[in-house]
Steps between C-alpha positions, in 0.01 A plus 500: 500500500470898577529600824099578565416155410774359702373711794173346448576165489740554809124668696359154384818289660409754822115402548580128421784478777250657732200351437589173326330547187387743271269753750639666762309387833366739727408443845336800563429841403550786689425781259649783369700309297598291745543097545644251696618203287481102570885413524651230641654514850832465364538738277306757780854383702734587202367845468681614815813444316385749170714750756792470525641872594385898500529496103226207492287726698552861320440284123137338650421786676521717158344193270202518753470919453474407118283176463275776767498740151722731711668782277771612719638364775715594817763347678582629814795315708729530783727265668545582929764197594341171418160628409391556156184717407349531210196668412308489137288737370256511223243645331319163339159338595550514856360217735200495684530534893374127548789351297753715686603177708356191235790637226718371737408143544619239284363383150323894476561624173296711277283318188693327177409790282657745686822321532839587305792350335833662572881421500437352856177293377111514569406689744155620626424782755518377863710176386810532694376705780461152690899417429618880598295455870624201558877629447445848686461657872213705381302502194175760518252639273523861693248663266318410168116487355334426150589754266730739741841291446720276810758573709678153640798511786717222507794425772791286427741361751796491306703271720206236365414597165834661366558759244791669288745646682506778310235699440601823404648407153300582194521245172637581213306497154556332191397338150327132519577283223155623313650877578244592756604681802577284785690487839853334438674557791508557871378312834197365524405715745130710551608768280552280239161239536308810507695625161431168331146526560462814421692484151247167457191662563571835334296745396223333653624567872714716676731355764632776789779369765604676796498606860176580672537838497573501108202294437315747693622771299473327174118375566444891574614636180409203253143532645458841480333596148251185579334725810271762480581671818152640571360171558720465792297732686182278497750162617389386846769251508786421320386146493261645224816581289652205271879404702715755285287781444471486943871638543462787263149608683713513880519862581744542738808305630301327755239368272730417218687283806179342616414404134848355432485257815194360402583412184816372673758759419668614762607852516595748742264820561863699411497278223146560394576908507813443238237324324281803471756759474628289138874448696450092431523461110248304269636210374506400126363168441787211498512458128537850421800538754611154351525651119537858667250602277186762571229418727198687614352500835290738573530770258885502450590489134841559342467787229779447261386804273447775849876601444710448192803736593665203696457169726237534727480173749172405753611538894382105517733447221780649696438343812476166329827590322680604861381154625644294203855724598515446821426114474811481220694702721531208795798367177704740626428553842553117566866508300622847652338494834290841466161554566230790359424778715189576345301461158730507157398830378369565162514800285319545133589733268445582125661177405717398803406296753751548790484240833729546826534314759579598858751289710504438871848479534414362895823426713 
């Protein structure tokens, strides 16, 4: 059987568990794309359980940016103790300020013909929402409408819903047994449920992972080319604005701040003015820094033919590099006791490429 008509018949299995037979049973429609489905009280109960940690939450949050025809999509995260925040951003269909609360109840989902088939199953937009507020301190539509994309805050307590400990570590890639590119190796940890995703989807959306301030940055210069910057002047409100496009029309540190926080990013006002003043780097999406190939955002492009008289590397390239060093370097720091006392330093040349590192040599 190929694999579209097994994910076909497996849609069919889907409507038939739900429903009981061969139509899927609505109980009501509440537009936009919208329903909520007839399901039995049991399996309403069992849905709490579809999360089972952070990862759960970053994979539906992402399925429900794409079954919402989002293009790109933004993760922005942080971790302060036991709290974990994470914040989605999109640029898909957007939903309408009446649903903000209803995609959170159970048995919401969005219509059988916009659903998918993935790795992790069917899935339709809204679907787990339900599951992830049931498992989370928080869980807030802070700003979306029809047409002008979502941005979604969710709160973890991690001493309740757990997580990898480490979440630092990128995966490694690799050869499936068909030869496509795939993740091999490496905890199962954000980073890598956002890579996996990202390398499923691809090129059809664009997965970004980072701080809040990154995001911030990266939403800035992705969005760019997309704005005419003389309609800005007639904007009453940047409610008017699709999500993204509102952080790149801020003018100053104190609006870009004010934007942020209602999207639920939270950012400093110092923050906001590194922001502006380019000292907090776009970042490239996750599958380009997974292959460490060339992305664009914004209008950075690689030229490989600008200079032919030797090596010529991008600064993001470079800083990606120093990260990847100074990560490898904790081998030797953990066997001889020494620590870095700053950034391995990296020098191109014609053809040489020369790294140093610094050592605190402490007591």
């Amino acid at each position: 059987m190929s694999t579209t008509s097994q994910k076909h018949t497996d849609l069919l299995d889907f409507v038939e568990t739900l429903s009981g037979d061969k139509t899927l049973r609505v109980e009501e429609n509440l537009g936009e794309g919208f329903v909520r489905l007839r399901v039995a009280e049991a399996e309403r109960r069992q849905a709490k359980h579809d999360i089972r940690c952070s990862e759960d939450v970053i994979v539906e949050m992402l399925r429900n940016s794409r079954d919402a025809g989002a293009r790109h999509i933004y993760v922005a995260t942080t971790r302060d103790k036991d709290l974990r925040t994470i914040v989605i951003l999109d640029d898909g269909q957007g939903i309408p300020d009446y649903m903000h609360k209803k995609v959170f109840d159970a048995r919401v989902t969005s219509k059988l013909e916009s659903m998918h088939m993935d790795r992790w199953g069917v899935h339709g937009r809204g679907m787990a929402l339900y599951s992830i507020k049931e498992n989370s301190t928080e869980a807030h539509v802070m700003s979306s409408d029809v047409g002008k994309g979502s941005s979604i805050r969710i709160v973890t307590d991690t001493s309740q819903l757990s997580e990898r400990a480490d979440q630092s570590t990128w995966p490694q890639m690799g050869l499936d047994d068909e030869g496509n590119q795939s993740v091999i190796r490496g905890p199962h940890n954000i980073v890598r449920t956002c890579c996996e995703f990202a390398l499923e989807e691809r090129p059809h959306v664009a997965v970004y992972l980072g701080s809040p301030a990154e995001i911030v940055a990266t939403i800035r210069a992705r969005v760019r080319p997309e704005i005419d910057d003389s309609e800005l002047l007639f904007i009453d409100s940047f409610e008017a604005l699709p999500v993204l496009h509102r952080l790149y029309a801020a003018a100053d540190a104190v609006d870009l701040q004010e934007v942020a926080q209602s999207l639920g990013l939270d950012i400093s006002e110092r923050t906001a003015h590194r922001i502006l003043a380019h000292q907090i780097k776009p970042q490239r999406s996750v599958v380009a820094q997974l292959t460490h190939s060339a992305d664009t955002v914004g209008n950075h492009e690689i030229d490989l033919l600008k200079d032919r008289r030797g090596l010529k590397i991008s600064n993001d390239d470079l800083d990606d590099f120093s990260r990847l060093l100074e990560r490898d370097f904790e081998l030797i720091a953990s066997r001889y006791y020494v620590s870095l006392a700053g950034q391995p330093k990296i020098r191109v040349s014609k053809n040489r490429i020369s790294v140093s590192f610094e050592i605190d040599k402490g007591d």
